[in-house]
ROZAVEX-566725 format. One record per residue (C-alpha): x, y, z. Coordinates in pm, whole numbers, always signed. Each point is the difference from the previous one (the first is absolute). Example, Ala and Ser with C-alpha at 12.3 -4.5 7.8 and 13.67 -1.06 7.14 Angstrom:
2
      c1      c2      c3
   +1230    -450    +780
    +137    +344     -66
END
This chain:
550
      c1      c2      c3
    -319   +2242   -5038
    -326     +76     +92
    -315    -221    +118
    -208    -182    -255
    -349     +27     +82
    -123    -256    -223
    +141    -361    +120
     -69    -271    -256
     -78    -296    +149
    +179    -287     -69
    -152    -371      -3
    +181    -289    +192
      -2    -362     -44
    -299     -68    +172
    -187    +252    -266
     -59    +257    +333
     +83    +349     -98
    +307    +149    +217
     +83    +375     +16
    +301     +87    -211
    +275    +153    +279
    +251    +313     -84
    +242    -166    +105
    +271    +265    -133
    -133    +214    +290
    +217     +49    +324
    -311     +26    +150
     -81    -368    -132
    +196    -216    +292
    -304     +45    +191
    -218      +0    -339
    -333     -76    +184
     +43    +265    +280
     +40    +236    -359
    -287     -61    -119
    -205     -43    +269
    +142    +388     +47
    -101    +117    -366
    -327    -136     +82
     -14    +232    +311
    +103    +285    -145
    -260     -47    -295
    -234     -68    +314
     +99    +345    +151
     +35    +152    -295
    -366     -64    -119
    -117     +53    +367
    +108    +356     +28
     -21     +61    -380
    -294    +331     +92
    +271    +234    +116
    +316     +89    -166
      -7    -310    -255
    +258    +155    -233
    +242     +47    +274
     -91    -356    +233
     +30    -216    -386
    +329    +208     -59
    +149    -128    +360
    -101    -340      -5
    +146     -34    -347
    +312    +187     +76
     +24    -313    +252
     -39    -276    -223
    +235     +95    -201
    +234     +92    +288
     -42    -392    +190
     +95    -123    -406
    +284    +190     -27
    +160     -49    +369
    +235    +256    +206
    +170    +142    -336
    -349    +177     -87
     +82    +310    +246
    +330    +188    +143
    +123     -31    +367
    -100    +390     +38
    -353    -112    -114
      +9    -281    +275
    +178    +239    +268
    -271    +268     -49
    -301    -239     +13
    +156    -158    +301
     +78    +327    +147
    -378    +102     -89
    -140    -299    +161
    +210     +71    +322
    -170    +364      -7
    -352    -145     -87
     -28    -356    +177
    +281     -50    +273
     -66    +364    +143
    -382     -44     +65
     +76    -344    +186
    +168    +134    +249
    -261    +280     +23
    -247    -343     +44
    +272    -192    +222
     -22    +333    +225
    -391      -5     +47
     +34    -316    +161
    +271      +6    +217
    -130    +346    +113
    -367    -178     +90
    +158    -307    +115
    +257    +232    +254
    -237    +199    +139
     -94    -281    +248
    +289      +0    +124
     +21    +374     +59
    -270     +16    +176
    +133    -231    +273
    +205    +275    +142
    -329    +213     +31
    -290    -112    +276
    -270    -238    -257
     +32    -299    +289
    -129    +215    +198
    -255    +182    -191
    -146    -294    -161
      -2    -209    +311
    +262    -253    -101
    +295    -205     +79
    +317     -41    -164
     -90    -370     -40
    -327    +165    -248
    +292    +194    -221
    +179    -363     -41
    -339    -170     -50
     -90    +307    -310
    +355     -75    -127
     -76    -357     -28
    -300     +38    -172
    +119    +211    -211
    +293    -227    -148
    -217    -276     -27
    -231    +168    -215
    +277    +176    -173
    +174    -356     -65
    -355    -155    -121
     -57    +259    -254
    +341     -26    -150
     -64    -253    -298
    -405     +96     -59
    +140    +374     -28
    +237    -128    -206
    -225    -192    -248
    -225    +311     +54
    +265    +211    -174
    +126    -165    -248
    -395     -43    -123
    -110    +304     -22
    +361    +184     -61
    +189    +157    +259
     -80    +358    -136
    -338     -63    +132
      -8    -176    +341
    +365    +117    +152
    -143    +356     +12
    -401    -165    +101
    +238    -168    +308
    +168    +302     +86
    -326    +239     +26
    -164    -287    +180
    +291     -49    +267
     +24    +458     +44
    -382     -50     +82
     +56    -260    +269
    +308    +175    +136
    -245    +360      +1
    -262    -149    +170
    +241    -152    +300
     -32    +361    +130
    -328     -93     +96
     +44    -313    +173
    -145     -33    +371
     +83    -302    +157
    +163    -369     -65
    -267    -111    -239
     +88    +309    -250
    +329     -43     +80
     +16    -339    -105
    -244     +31    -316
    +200    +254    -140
    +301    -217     +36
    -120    -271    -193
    -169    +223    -317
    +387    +148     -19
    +152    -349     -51
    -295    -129    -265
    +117    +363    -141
    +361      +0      +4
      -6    -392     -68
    +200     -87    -317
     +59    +384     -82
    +448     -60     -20
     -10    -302    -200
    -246    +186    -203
    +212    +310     -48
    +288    -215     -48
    -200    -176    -269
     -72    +319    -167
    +352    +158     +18
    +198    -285    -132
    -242     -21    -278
    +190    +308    -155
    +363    -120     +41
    +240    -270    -138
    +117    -243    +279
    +317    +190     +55
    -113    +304     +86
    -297     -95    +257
    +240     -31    +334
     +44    +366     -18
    -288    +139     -29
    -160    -254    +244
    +265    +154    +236
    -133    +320     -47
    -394     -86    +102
    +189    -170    +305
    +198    +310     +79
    -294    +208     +11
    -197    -220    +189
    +269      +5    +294
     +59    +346     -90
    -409     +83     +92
     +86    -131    +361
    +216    +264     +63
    -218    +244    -170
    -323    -144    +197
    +183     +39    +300
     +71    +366      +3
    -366     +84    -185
    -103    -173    +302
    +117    +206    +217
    -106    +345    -207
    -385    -159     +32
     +44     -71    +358
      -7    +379     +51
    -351     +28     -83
    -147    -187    +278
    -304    +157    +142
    -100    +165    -324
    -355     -42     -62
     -40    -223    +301
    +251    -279    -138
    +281    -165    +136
    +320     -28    -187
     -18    -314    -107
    -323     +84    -187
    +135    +306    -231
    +297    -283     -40
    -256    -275    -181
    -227    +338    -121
    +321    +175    -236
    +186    -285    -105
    -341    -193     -59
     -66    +306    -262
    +330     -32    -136
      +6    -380     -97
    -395     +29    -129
    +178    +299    -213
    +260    -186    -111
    -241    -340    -114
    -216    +255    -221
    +272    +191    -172
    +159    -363     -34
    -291     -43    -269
    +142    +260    -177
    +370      -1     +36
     +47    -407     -34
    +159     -66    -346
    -156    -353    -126
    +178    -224    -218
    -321    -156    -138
    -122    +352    -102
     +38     +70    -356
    +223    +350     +76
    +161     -93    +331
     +82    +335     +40
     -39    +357    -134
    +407     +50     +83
     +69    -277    -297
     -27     +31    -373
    -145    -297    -198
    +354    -135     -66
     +98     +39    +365
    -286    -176    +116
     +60    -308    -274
    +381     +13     +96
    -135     -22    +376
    -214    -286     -64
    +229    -171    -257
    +330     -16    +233
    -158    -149    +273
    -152    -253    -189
    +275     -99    -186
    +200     -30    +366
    -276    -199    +124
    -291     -98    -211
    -222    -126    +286
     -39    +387     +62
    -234     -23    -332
    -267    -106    +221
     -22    +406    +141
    -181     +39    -295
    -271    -233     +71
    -341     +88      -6
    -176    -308     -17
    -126     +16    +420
    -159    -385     -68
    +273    -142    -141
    +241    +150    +266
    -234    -133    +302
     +65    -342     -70
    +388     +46     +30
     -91     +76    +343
    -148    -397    +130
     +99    -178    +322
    +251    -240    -248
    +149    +351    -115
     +52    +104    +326
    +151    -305    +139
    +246     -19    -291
    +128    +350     +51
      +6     -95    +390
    +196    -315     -66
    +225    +102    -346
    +309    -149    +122
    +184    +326    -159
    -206    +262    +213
      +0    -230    +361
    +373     +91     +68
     -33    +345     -46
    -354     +35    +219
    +186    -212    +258
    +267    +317      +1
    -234    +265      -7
    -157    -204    +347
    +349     -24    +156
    +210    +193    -226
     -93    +344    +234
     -56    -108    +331
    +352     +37    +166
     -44    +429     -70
    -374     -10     +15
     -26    -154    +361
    +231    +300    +115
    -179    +235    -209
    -319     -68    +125
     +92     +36    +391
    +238    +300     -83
    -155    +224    +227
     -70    -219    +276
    +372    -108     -44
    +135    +349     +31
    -259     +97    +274
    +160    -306    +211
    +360    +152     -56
    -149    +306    +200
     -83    +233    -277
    -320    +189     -29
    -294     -38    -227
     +78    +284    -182
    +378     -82      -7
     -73    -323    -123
    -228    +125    -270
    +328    +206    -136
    +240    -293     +25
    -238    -189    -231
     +49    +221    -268
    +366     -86    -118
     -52    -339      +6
    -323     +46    -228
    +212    +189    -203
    +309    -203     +11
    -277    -282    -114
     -95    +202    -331
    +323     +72    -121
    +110    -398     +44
    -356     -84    -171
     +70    +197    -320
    +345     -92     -17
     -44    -347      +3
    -288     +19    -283
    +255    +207    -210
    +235    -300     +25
    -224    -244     -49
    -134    +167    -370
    +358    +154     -69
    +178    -401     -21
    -383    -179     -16
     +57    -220    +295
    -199     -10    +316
     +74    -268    +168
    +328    +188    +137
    -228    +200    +187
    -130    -148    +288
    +325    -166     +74
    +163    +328      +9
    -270    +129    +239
     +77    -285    +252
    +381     +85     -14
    -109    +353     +64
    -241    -123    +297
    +262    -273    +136
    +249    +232    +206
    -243    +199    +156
    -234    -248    +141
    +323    -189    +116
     +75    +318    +174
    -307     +33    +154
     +30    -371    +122
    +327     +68    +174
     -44    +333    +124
     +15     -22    +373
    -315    +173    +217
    +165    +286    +126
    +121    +111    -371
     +37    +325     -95
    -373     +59    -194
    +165    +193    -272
    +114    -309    -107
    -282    -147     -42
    -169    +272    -102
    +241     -35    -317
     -32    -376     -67
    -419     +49     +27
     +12    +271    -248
    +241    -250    -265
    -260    -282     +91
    -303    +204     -66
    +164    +229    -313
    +194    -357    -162
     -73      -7    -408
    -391     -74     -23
     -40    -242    -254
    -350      -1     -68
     -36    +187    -309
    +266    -268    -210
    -234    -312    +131
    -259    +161    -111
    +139     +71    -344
    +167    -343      +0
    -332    -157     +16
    -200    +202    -241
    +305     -88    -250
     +12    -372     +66
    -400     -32     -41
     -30      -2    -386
    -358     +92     +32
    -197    +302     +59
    -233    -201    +209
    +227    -207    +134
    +179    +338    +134
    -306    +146    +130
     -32    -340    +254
    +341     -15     +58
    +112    +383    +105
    -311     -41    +260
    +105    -375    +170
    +351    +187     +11
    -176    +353    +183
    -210    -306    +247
    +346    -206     +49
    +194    +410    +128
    -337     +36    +221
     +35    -366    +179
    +377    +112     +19
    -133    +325    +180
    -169    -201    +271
    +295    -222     +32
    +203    +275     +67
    -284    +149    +234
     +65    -301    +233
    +347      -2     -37
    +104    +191    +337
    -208    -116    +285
     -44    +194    +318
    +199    -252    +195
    +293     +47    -179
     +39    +355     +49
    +161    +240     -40
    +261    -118    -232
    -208    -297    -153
    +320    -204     -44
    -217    -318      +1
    -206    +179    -286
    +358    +108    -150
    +134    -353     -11
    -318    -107    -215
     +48    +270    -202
    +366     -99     -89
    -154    -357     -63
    -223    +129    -307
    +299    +222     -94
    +229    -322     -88
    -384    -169    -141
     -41    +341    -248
    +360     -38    -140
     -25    -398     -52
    -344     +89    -144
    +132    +253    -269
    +292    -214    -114
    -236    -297     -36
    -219    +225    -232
    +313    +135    -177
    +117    -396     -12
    -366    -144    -134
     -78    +293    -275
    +339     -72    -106
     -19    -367     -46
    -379     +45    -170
    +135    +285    -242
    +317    -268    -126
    -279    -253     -33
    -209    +214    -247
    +296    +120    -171
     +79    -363     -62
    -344    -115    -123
      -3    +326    -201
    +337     -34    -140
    -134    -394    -143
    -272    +107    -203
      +6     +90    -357
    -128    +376    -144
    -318    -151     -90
     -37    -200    +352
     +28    +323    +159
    -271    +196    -217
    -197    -339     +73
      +6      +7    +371
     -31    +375     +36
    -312     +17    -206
    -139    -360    +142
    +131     -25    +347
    -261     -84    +285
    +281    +170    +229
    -109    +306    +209
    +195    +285    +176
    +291     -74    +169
     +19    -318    -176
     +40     +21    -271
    +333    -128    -197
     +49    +375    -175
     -32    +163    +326
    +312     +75    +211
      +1     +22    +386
    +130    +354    +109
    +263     -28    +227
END
């Protein structure tokens, strides 16, 4: 079946014209979300209509009549390759992005082993002071960044954030004293500010729900995988210093500065867009409509990708918008997690070093002995987000991860002082490497939104709720509890039991909300339905078609 572009209208009682609805159209559940798509596309389609007409009309109607005709209009090899092509294309270039950040946002903490305090006439107290100015502007530019983005399109201001952020980070290498030190800090948080949730945004906008824990697991991977990396390119730089009259930590901010502003201009080039006509040179018309099409028809809020209209998208993006996503009774549980959900492993991997350099070990020593932990970390992470889009549930997860965490901090708790360190050099590397979770939140909640703009609010109050969980876990072990924090490890075990309780409630109340809509649903008659899904004041997540992923 293919789309009709002429609808007749049709009048109702009140003598008011109403569209006429397809409503033999898989696509049709959602029949306003379908239209308000063929709209966009004629929008693009006229837009870009002076280059490569022939081909861009050919694509966009190749996917009308794909979202008419449902799944059945292409083969599972068809699917596999354009998934496999979008791997190569999209997922491969964001962790090239995820990398230019984590390298500019380790290098600060590389140079810490190198003599800046000194040479810029400061005091560790002026590090923690940068660091805190830094997060706060980081966490204050999370939702304007975010609106930002989904504006103007991601293909335009994720690369503008990343060439902005390799400038800042080059021009660190000519910082003098506290004031630069501290300036510089701050322009790399309004930078970096709302860059994940935006890359998040962008990514799962090319995947059906199922399939987004993986390759979120993948940018995470790489982004604990660049710590390593930064570590050891570290100490390559170091061996420069004296070269042209510049310390180490200078040529440190000076190449990898070059690098990340390298990175944010060939990002213009390399970004594949979903709003662009021809997302990609690597697709033919009919893989690009079969890309579009199947993630629509998974989730038809993901429509909106195609959306041009900048006014019309602004004012999704009010105070009342942002207090609803803040206060959606079906997101709260799941921010809540991502607050506490990671603190029992994060406290310990955040004093890791210090930790180890207590048990007697030395700096370098302790550098090594974070590595299989990090590593131990990754493989957990992408493990758990195959489960959780192998069997579709995710709120196994975090329990799981607290069983994992459970014996070791218990071990920790008992161990007497004069313990072999061995020992708890093992149970700090199972603490520290337990199954990182992050990646199936953050697909849970872009699934459970609904709504493209909904999603973009959402996936950056859940990126603010991990950072408050960060400086929770910051202040977790205190320096008169040291050195084996067992009043910080008690606490710890405390939000432990709180995460599991947390996920079965969520696994309990999407449950209970699902059964009610599949009662409601199951009352109404054929034409109730077509009624309510073409005349519903119901948004998002609330909507009585709309099922709660698990």
């Amino acid at each position: 079946m293919t789309a009709d572009p002429e609808k007749r209208p049709l009048a109702s009682a009140s003598g008011a014209e109403i569209e006429e609805l397809d409503y033999g159209s898989l696509a049709s559940i959602h029949s306003r979300e379908r239209e308000g798509l063929i709209k966009g596309v004629s929008h693009v389609a006229d837009e870009e209509a002076g280059a490569g007409s022939s081909k861009l009309y050919a694509a966009y109607g190749e996917l009308q009549a794909l979202l008419d005709e449902g799944p059945s209009a292409w083969t599972p090899d068809e699917e596999r390759r354009v998934r496999m092509k979008t791997d190569l294309r999209v997922l491969t270039w964001a962790c090239v992005m995820i990398f230019s950040l984590q390298i500019n946002r380790m290098n600060i903490v590389n140079v810490l082993t190198t003599d800046i305090f000194t040479d810029l006439n400061m005091q560790p107290n002026d590090y923690n002071l940068g660091q805190s100015v830094f997060v706060t502007c980081f966490l204050l530019f999370e939702i304007p960044t975010q609106i930002v983005t989904t504006i103007i399109g991601p293909e335009i201001w994720i690369p503008t954030m990343m060439t902005l952020w390799g400038t800042v980070g080059f021009l660190q290498t000519f910082i003098t004293d506290k004031r630069t030190y501290l300036v510089t800090r701050a322009f790399l948080g309004v930078c970096q500010g709302g860059f994940i949730p935006g890359l998040v945004l962008y990514v799962t906008s090319f995947y059906k729900a199922n399939e987004m824990s993986v390759r979120l697991s993948a940018i995470w991977t790489t982004n604990h995988m660049t710590n390593v990396v930064s570590a050891l390119l570290a100490s390559a730089i170091f061996e420069l210093d004296g070269r042209w009259g510049w310390h180490n930590w200078q040529w440190l901010f000076f190449i990898e500065g070059l690098v990340t502003m390298a990175i944010g201009i060939l990002t213009y080039f390399m970004m594949a867009s979903f709003r662009r006509p021809v997302i990609s040179t690597v697709f033919t018309a009919r893989e690009q409509a079969i890309l579009r099409a199947r993630v629509i028809l998974d989730d038809s809020s993901k429509a909106k990708a195609l959306e041009r209209n900048r006014s019309a998208t602004m004012t999704k993006f009010g105070i009342k918008e942002i207090c609803s996503t803040v206060t959606d009774k079906y997101l709260v549980p799941v921010f809540i997690l991502g607050m506490l959900g990671f603190v029992p492993s994060v406290a310990s991997y955040l004093f890791i070093t210090i930790i180890l350099r207590n048990l007697g070990y030395s700096t370098q020593e302790s550098n090594f002995l974070s590595i299989p932990a990090n590593t131990l970390l990754c493989i957990g992470m992408v493990t758990a987000a195959h489960f959780a889009d192998k069997y579709r549930r995710r709120w196994p997860m975090p329990i799981i991860a607290m069983i994992w965490l459970f014996p070791f901090l218990v071990t920790e708790l008992v161990l007497p002082d004069d313990a072999d360190r061995w020992v708890r050099v093992l149970c700090l590397t199972c603490i520290v490497g337990f199954p990182y979770y992050t990646p199936v939140l953050m697909s849970w909640i872009s699934a459970n939104c609904n709504d493209q703009h909904k999603r973009a609010l959402a996936v950056a109050i859940y990126n603010v709720s991990v950072q408050l969980g960060n400086i929770i876990s910051a202040n977790m072990y205190r320096a008169d509890d040291a050195p084996f924090y067992r009043r910080g490890n008690s606490i710890l075990i405390g939000i432990l039991f709180f995460n599991i309780g947390m996920a079965l409630f969520i696994r309990w109340f999407f449950s209970r909300e699902n059964r009610r809509r599949d009662e409601k649903w199951a009352q109404m008659t054929e034409l109730e339905k077509i009624h309510y899904s073409a005349t519903t004041t119901d948004i998002a997540n609330q909507r009585l078609d709309f099922r709660l992923h698990m």
